[in-house]
N, C-alpha and C positions, 0 to 999 in steps of 0.2 A: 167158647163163645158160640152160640149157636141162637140165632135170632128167625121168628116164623114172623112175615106181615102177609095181611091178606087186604089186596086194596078192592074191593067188592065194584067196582064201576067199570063197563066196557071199556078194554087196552085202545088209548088212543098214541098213535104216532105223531111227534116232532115234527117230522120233516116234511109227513105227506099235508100237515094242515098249517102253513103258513098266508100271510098276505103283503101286498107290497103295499107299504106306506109313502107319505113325503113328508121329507120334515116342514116342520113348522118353521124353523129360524132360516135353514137354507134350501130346504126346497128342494133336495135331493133324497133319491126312494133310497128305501131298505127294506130288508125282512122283518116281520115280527110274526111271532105262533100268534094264530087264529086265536078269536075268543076260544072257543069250543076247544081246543088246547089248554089255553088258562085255567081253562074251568075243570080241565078233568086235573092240571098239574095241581093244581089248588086243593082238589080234596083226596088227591092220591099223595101229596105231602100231610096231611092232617092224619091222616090211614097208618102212614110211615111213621109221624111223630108220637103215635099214640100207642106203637105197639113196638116203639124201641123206649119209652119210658116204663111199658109192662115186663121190655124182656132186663129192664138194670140199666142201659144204655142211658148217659148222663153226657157222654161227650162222646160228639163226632169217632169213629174206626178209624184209626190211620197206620192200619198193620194189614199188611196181604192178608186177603179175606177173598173166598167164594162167595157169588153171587147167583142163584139158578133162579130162573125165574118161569113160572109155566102162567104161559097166555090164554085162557080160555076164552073164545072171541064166540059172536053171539050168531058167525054165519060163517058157511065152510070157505070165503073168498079169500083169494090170495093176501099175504100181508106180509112184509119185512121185519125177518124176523132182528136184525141189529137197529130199525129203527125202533121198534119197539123196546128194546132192550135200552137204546141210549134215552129214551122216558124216563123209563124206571129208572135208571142210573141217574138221571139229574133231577129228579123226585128226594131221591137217596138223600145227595148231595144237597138238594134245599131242606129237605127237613134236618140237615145236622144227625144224620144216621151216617153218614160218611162219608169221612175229611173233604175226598174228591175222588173223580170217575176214572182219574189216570191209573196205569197198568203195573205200577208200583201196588198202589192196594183193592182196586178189581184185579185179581189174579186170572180169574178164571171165571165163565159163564156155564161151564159146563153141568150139561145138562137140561138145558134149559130150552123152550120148544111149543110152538103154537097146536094149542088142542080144542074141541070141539064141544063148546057147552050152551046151546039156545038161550036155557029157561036161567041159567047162573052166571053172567060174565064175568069175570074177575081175572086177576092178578096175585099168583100164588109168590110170594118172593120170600126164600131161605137164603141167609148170610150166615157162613161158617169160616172160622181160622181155618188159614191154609195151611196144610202140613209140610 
């Protein structure tokens, strides 16, 4: 098994783009990802969905599988690299590419590492069986 998606839209982070809401019934705050979150999780699951029905992917991975994922971000600024990473993990994990993000079947990230591309941003992500 050896699966390539490429999600073409600048890597956005989880964690750094939240906002605090209040509920509507009781009126106590929580978190939820920023639109601009939604929107990039939104067409980085479609990206996912479309390039594990190209590689045969029919059902959800639910076997130790590597996961590398190379960030190409559109300016040299610092970025975290595990928040990033847990994106694409729950991207994975909504488009039904894979079962879930626990360490049973992401085995491994290795490899994987923020790079430097202006004019191209994107999201290289390779999932292979783990040996």
């Amino acid at each position: 098994m050896a699966i390539q998606i490429t999600i073409p839209i600048t890597p956005v982070t989880k964690k750094n783009h939240q906002q605090i809401m209040r509920s509507s019934k009781t009126g106590k705050p929580f978190v939820m990802p920023s639109a601009e979150y939604r929107q990039y999780e939104a067409q980085a699951v479609w990206h996912c969905k479309r390039a594990a029905i190209s590689a045969g992917v029919h059902k959800p991975i639910d076997t130790p599988c590597e996961v590398r994922c190379l960030f190409y971000m559109p300016s040299r600024r610092r970025v975290d690299l595990t928040n990033l990473l847990e994106s694409v993990d729950d991207a994975l994990v909504a488009a039904g590419v894979l079962a879930d993000d626990n360490s049973q079947i992401i085995v491994s990230h290795d490899g994987s590492r923020v790079l430097y591309d202006k004019d191209n941003p994107r999201t290289e992500v390779s999932i292979t069986a783990y040996e």
